[in-house]
C-alpha positions as CSV (number, residue, x, y, z in Angstrom):
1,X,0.0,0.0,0.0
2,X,1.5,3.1,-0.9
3,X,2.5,5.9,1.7
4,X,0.0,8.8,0.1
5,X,-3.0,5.7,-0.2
6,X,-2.1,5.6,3.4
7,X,-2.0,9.2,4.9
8,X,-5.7,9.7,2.2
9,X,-7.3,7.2,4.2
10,X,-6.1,8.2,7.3
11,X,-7.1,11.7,6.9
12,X,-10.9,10.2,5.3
13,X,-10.9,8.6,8.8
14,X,-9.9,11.5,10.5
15,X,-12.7,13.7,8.8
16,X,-15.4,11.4,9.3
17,X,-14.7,10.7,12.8
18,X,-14.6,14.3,13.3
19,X,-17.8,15.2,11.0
20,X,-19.4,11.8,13.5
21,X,-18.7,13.7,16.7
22,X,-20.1,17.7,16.2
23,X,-23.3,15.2,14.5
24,X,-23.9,13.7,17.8
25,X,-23.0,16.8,19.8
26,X,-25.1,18.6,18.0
27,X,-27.8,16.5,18.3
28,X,-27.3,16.2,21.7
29,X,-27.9,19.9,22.6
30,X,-30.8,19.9,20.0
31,X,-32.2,16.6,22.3
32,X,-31.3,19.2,25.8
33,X,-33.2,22.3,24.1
34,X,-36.2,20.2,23.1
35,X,-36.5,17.8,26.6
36,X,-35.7,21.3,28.6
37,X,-39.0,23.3,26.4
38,X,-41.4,20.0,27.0
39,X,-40.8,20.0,30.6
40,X,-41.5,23.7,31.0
41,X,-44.7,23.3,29.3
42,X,-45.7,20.3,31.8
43,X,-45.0,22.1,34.2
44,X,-47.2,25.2,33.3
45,X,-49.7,22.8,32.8
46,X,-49.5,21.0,35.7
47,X,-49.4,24.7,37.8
48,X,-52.8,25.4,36.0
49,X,-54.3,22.5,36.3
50,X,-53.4,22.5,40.1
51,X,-55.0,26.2,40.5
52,X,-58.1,24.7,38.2
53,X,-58.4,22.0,41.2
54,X,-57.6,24.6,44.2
55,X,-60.3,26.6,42.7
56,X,-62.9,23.8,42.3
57,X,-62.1,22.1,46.0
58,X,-62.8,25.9,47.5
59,X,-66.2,26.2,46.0
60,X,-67.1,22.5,46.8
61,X,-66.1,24.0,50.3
62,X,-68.3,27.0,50.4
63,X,-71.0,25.2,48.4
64,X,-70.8,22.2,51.4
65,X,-70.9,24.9,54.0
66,X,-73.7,26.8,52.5
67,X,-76.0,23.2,52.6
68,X,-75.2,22.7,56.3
69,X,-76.1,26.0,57.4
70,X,-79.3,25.7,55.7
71,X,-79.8,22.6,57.2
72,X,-79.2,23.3,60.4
């Protein structure tokens, strides 16, 4: 095998190994950014949805009170 096959293929190596990492890193960071926007959005959600329920379990509580003072 000749010396400049040689140093070619080592350099084709080289490049692709190189091109292989910043692909994965990148998609990486992309994979961070994406799992980081999701979980704010759950959680907003969830925050709502948890006011939604505080807000439903306080008028079942005045609406229970109200029924037991006209009962009584």
């Amino acid at each position: 095998m000749g010396y400049v096959l040689r140093v070619r293929l080592a350099s084709f190596f080289t490049g692709a190994a190189t091109a292989s990492f910043l692909g994965l890193y990148m998609l990486y960071k992309d994979y961070k950014v994406a799992h980081e926007s999701i979980t704010q959005q759950v959680k907003s959600l969830h925050e709502s949805l948890d006011r939604r329920i505080s807000a439903v379990e306080s008028l079942k509580r005045v609406e229970t009170s109200q029924h037991v003072e006209a009962a009584e």
